[in-house]
C-alpha positions in Angstrom: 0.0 0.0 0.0 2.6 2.7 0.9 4.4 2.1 -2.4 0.6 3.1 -4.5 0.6 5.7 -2.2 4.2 7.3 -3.1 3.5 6.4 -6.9 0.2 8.4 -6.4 2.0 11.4 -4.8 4.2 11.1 -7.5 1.3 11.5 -10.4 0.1 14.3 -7.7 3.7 16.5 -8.0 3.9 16.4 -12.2 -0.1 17.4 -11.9 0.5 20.4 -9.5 3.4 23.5 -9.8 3.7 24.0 -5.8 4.2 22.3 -3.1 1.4 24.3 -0.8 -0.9 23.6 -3.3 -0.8 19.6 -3.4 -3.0 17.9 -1.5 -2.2 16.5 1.6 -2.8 12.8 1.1 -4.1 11.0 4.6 -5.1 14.4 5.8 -9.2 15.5 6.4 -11.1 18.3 6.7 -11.4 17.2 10.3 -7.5 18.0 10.5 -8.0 21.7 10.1 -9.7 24.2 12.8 -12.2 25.4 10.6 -13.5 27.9 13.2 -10.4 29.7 12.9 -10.8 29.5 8.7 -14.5 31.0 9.2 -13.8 33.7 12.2 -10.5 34.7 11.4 -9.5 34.4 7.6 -12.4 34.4 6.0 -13.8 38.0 7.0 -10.1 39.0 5.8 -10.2 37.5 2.6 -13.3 37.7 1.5 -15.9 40.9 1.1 -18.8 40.4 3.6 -21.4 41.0 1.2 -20.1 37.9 -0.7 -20.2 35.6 2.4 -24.0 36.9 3.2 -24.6 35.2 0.3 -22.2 32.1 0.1 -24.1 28.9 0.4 -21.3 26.5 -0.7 -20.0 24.0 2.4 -16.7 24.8 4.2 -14.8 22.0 1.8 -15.8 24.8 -1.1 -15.3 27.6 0.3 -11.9 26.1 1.2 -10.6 25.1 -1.7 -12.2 28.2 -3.9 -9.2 29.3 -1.2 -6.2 27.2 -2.5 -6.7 25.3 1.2 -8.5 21.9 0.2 -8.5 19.7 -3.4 -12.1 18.1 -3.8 -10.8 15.4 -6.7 -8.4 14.2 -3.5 -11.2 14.7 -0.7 -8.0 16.2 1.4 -6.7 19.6 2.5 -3.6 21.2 0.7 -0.9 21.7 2.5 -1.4 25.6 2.5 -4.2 24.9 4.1 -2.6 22.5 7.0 0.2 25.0 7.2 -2.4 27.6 7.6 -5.1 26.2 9.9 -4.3 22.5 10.8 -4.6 21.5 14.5 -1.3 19.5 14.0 1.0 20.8 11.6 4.3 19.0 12.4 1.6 15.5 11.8 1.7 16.1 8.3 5.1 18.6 8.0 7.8 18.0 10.6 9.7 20.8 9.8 7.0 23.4 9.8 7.9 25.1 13.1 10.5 28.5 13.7 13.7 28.4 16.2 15.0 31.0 18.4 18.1 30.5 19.7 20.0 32.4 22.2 24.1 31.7 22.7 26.2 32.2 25.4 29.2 33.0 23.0 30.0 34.0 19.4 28.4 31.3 17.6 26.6 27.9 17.3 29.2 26.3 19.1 28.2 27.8 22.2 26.5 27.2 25.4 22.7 27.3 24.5 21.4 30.2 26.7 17.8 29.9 25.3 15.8 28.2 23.4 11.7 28.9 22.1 10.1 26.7 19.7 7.0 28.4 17.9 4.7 25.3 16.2 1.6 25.4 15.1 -0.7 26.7 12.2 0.3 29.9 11.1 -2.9 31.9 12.1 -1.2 31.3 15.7 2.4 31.4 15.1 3.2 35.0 13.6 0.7 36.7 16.1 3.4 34.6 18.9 6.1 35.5 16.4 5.4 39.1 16.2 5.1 39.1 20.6 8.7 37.7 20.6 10.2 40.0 18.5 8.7 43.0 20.0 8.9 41.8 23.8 12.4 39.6 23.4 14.5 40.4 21.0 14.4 43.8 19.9 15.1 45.0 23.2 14.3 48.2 23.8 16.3 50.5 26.3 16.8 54.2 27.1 19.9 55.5 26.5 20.5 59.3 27.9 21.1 62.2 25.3 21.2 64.7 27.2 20.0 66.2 31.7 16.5 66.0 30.4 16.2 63.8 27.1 16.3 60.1 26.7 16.5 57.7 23.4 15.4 54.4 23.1 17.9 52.2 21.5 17.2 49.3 20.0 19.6 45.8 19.2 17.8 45.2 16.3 14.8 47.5 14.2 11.8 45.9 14.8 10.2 46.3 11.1 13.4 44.8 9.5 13.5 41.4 11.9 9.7 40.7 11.6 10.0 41.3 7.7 13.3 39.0 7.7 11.4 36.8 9.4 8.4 36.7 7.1 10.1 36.1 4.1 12.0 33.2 5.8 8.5 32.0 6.8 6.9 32.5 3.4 9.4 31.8 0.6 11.3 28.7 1.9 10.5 24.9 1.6 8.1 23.3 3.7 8.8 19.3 2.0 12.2 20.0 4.1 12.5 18.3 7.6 14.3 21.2 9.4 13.0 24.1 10.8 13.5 28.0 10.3 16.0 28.9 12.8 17.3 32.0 13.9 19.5 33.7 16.2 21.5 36.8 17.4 25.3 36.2 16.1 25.9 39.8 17.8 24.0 43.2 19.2 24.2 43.8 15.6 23.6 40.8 13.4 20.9 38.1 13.4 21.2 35.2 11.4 18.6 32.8 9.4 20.8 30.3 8.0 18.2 27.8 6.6 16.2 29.9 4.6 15.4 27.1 1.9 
C-alpha cells in the first residue's frame, strides 16, 4: 500500500506546480480548525457582502481558497500550514527556532531556546510578541540632563520582515525548521532559509 501511495503522490507532483498547493494525502477536513478559517480568515479574505450570500460548504469555500482539493477529498498543504490543528503530523519541519548563545556562535553554550509550532494563524501573532517583547530589546539610553533615546539591538520592522520572508518563501517538504539567532548586538542570522 505505501508504495501506490508514493507512486500516487508522484502523479500528484507532475499534476500540480507548488508544493502548498498539493493535496495533503491522509489528511481531512477534520484536521483543520475550521472555526479559525471561518472567524479569522475568512472576514479577511473575503468581502462580507459575498459571504452573506455564500451557500457553498466549508470543503468549497476552502478550496475556492487554495486550502483543500475536492478530486483528493484532502486539505492542501497551504491549508494544513495555515489552519491544521497539528501541523508537524503532516510537515515535521514546519515550526520556527529561536536560539540564544552564550558565545560568538553555534558552538556555544545554549542560553535559550523557544520553539513556535503550530498553524500559522497562531504562530506569527506569537512570532510578532517575541520580536517585539524579546528580542528587539528596547532600552533608554541618555542624550542629554533632560532627554532620553530608546535604543534598539535590532529595528523591529526589518527582523519581523526577515522573518516573514523566511516563513513564506522557503520549503516546507524539508524536515528542518527555520532557525534563527542573534550572532551579535548587531547581526541576526537565518541560516536555513530554503
Amino acid at each position: 500500500i505505501r508504495l501506490s501511495l508514493v507512486g500516487s503522490e508522484m502523479c500528484i507532483r507532475d499534476s500540480i506546480k507548488t508544493f502548498d498547493a498539493m493535496p495533503c494525502i491522509g489528511a481531512t477536513v477534520d484536521d483543520l480548525d475550521i472555526a479559525m478559517f471561518r472567524q479569522l480568515y475568512l472576514p479577511k479574505a473575503v468581502p462580507e457582502d459575498v459571504l452573506r450570500e455564500d451557500g457553498r460548504d466549508v470543503e468549497l469555500q476552502l478550496q475556492s481558497l487554495g486550502f483543500f482539493d475536492k478530486r483528493y477529498g484532502c486539505p492542501t498543504y497551504a491549508g494544513i500550514l495555515f489552519f491544521g490543528k497539528q501541523v508537524e503530523r503532516f510537515l515535521p519541519g514546519a515550526y520556527i527556532q529561536y536560539v540564544r548563545f552564550g558565545g560568538k556562535g553555534r558552538e556555544s553554550e545554549v542560553k535559550s531556546e523557544y520553539k513556535f509550532a503550530g498553524n500559522l494563524c497562531e504562530v506569527l501573532f506569537r512570532l510578532d510578541t517575541f520580536v517585539d517583547t524579546s528580542i528587539i530589546n528596547r532600552r533608554p539610553v541618555p542624550v542629554s540632563a533632560l532627554r532620553e533615546k530608546t535604543l534598539m539591538d535590532y529595528p523591529h520592522w526589518a527582523t519581523r520582515e526577515l522573518l516573514m520572508n523566511a516563513i513564506c518563501h522557503r520549503t516546507y517538504e524539508s524536515n528542518g525548521p527555520i532557525q534563527f539567532y542573534p550572532v551579535s548586538y548587531t547581526h541576526l542570522t537565518l541560516p536555513t532559509i530554503c
